[in-house]
N, C-alpha and C positions, 0 to 999 in steps of 0.2 A: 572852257572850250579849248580846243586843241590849238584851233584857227589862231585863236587870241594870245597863246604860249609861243608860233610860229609868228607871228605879228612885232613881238617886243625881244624877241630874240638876237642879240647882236654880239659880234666879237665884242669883247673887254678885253683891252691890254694896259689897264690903270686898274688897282686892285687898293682898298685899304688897308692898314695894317694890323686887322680882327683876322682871327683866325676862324677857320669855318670848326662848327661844333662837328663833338661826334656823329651826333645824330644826324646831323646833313651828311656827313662822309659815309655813314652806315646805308644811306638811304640812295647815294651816289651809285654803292658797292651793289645793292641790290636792285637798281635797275641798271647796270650795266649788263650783272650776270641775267636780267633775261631779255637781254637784248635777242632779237631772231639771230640764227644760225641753221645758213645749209646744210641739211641733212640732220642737222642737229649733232655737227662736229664739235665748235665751239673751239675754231681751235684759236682762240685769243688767250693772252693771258694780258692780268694788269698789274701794274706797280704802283699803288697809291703812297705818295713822297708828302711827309709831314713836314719835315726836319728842314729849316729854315736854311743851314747851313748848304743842304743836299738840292735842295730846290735853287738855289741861287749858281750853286755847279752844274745843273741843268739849264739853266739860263744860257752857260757858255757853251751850249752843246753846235751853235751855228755861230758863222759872223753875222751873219744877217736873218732879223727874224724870232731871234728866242729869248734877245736879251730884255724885256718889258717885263720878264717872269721874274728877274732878281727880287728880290727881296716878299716875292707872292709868299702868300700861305699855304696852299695847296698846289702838288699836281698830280696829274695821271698818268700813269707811260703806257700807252697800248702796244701790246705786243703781239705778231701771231707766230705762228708753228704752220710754215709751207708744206709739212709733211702731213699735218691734219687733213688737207684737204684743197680743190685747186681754186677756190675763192676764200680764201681766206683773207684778200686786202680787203674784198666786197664785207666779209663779215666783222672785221676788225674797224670799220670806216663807217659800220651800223652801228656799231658801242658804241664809237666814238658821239655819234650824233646822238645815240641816245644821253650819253653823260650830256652832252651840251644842252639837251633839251630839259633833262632834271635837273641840273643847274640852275637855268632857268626860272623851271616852277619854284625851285627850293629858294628864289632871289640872290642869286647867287652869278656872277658872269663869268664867262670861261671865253677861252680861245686856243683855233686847232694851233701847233706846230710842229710843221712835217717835215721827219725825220727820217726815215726812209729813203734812199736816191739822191741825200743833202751831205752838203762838206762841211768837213768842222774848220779845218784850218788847212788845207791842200795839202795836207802829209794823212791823215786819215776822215772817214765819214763818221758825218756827225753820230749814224748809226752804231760804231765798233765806240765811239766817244764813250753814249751813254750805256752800251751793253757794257766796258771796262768800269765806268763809273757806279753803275748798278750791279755788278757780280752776276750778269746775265748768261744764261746758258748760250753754248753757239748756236743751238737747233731754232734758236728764238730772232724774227728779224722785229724789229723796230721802228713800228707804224708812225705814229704820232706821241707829243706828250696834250695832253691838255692841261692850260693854266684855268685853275680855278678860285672864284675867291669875290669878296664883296665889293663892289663896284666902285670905283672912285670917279668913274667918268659915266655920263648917263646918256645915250645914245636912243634917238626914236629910233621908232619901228620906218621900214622902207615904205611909203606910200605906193598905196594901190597902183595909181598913176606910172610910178618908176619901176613897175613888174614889167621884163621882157617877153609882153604876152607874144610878139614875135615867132617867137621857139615856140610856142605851140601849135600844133596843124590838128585841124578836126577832119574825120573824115565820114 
């Protein structure tokens, strides 16, 4: 059930030192790419970082905030193209959750870090950081990364109880 994947779903920023198989990263790739898109622009693109070395220089992409990713297995850099289309955070921020949620299913824990509007070190943002670090095109801004990878820390689900049913108004 869906309910049940949304239930046990939690940030991970403790990962072991297994590296996620192919087959999980293949199956990452293809539910990203059908993640929904307005109008059916799609204007995201992703950078899937194997390379233990490369992922630990994305760790440095913030002072605060990225560095729990050193030494991960995995990550994902979401990208989008502002010229695709004028929700394109909306659309790039639906991947995103989508990866989070097949992470998930696949037992796997991920967490967002938002790169976009964040400073690397008060001389450039953390964005131009990893667009230089990645050989990123200019036309491309720089959503989030997601850290991915097998859980080393084990986090319950939030209880019914601790839901902000508040924020909901029925009418």
């Amino acid at each position: 059930m869906f309910l049940d994947l949304l239930k046990k779903r939690r940030s991970i920023r403790q990962f072991t030192e297994q590296p996620v198989e192919k087959e999980k990263i293949d199956l990452l790739v293809e539910a990203m790419l059908r993640s929904p898109s307005s109008r059916g622009l799609n204007p995201w693109e992703f950078v899937v970082v194997t390379d233990r070395l490369l992922v630990d220089d994305l760790a440095k992409a913030k002072a605060h905030g990225s560095s729990f990713m050193k030494n991960g297995p995995l990550a994902i850099v979401v990208c989008g193209d502002p010229a695709r289309g004028d929700v394109w955070v909306e659309d790039c921020s639906i991947a995103a959750l989508i990866i989070h949620l097949a992470a998930t299913d696949l037992g796997l824990g991920s967490c967002w870090i938002q790169i976009r509007m964040r400073d690397h070190d008060g001389k450039i943002t953390a964005e131009e950081y990893v667009k230089k670090l990645l050989g990123l095109r200019e036309n491309l801004t720089v959503e989030a990364i997601i850290a991915i990878g097998y859980p080393k820390e084990e986090k319950l689900g939030h209880a019914l109880a601790s839901l902000p049913f508040d924020k909901v108004r029925y009418l």
